[in-house]
C-alpha positions as CSV (number, residue, x, y, z in Angstrom):
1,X,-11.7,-28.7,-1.4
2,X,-10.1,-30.1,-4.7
3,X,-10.6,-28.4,-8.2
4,X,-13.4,-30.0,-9.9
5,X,-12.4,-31.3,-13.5
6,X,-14.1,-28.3,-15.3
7,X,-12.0,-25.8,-13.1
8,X,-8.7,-28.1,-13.8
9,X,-9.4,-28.0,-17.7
10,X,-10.0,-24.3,-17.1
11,X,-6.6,-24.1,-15.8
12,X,-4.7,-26.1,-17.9
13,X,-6.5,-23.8,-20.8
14,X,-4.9,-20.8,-19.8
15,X,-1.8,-22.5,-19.2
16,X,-1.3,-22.7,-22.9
17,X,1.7,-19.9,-23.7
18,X,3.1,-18.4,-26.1
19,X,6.5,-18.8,-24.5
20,X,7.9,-22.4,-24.6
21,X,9.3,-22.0,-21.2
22,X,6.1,-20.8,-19.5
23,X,4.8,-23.8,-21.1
24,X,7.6,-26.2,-19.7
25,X,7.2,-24.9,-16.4
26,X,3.0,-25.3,-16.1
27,X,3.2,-28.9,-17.3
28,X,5.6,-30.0,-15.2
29,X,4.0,-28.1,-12.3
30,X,1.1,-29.9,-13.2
31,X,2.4,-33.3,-13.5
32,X,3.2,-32.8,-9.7
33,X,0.7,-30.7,-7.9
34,X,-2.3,-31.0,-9.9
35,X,-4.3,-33.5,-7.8
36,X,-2.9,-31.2,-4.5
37,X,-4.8,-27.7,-5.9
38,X,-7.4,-26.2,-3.9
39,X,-9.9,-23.4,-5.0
40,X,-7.0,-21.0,-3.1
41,X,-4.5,-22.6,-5.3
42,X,-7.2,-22.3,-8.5
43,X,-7.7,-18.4,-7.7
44,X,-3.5,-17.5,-7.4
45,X,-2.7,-19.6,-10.6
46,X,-5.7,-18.1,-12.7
47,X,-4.6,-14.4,-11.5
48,X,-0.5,-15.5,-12.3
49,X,-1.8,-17.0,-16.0
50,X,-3.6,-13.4,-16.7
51,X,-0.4,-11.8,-17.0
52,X,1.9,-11.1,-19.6
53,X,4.3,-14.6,-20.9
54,X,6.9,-12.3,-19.8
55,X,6.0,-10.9,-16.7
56,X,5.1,-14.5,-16.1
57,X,8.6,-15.5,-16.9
58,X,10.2,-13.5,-15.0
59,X,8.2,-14.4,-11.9
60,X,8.8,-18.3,-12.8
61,X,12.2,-18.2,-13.2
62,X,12.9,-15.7,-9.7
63,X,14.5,-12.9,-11.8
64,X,11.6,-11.3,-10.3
65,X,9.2,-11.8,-6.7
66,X,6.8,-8.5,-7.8
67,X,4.5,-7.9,-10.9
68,X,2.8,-4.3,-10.7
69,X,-0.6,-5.8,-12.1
70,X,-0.8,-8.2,-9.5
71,X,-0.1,-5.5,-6.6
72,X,-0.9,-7.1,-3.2
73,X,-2.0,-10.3,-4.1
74,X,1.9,-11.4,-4.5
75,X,1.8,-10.8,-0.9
76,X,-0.7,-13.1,-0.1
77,X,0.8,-16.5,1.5
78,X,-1.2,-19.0,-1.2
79,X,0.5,-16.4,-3.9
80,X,4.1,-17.2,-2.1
81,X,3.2,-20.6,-1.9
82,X,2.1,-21.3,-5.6
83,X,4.9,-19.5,-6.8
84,X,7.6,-22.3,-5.0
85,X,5.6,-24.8,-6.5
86,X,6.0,-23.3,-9.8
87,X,9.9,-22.6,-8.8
88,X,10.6,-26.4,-8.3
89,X,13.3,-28.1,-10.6
């Protein structure tokens, strides 16, 4: 099941960084995948926007595949997925 608009504003809400980068990457991830995201998508990207801009950077840009204050959940296949949807160029 699709995001409802109220979950997708949600979203695009915490999208708003402090970083310019973070910010470059989340709007062009949404131009591309935001009719595609299911409440599993909804769930990884609100736990990735509750971190740090930098820890988030660092995931983003593959300098890094782990974040301690995600723990297992980076594990999880909708996690790996999200993130290579991020990752695209």
């Amino acid at each position: 099941m699709t995001l409802t608009p109220v979950e997708r504003y949600r979203l695009h809400a915490a999208a708003r960084r402090g970083l310019l980068e973070n910010d470059l990457i989340l709007e062009r991830f949404f131009k591309r995948h935001e009719a595609v995201l299911d409440q599993e998508h909804g769930e990884a990207l609100s736990q990735l926007l509750a971190l740090d801009d930098n820890d988030l950077l660092e995931l983003l840009l593959s300098r890094s595949n782990t974040v301690a204050a995600l723990g297992n959940a980076m594990e999880a296949p909708v996690m790996q997925k999200l993130l290579l949807m991020l990752r695209e160029k």
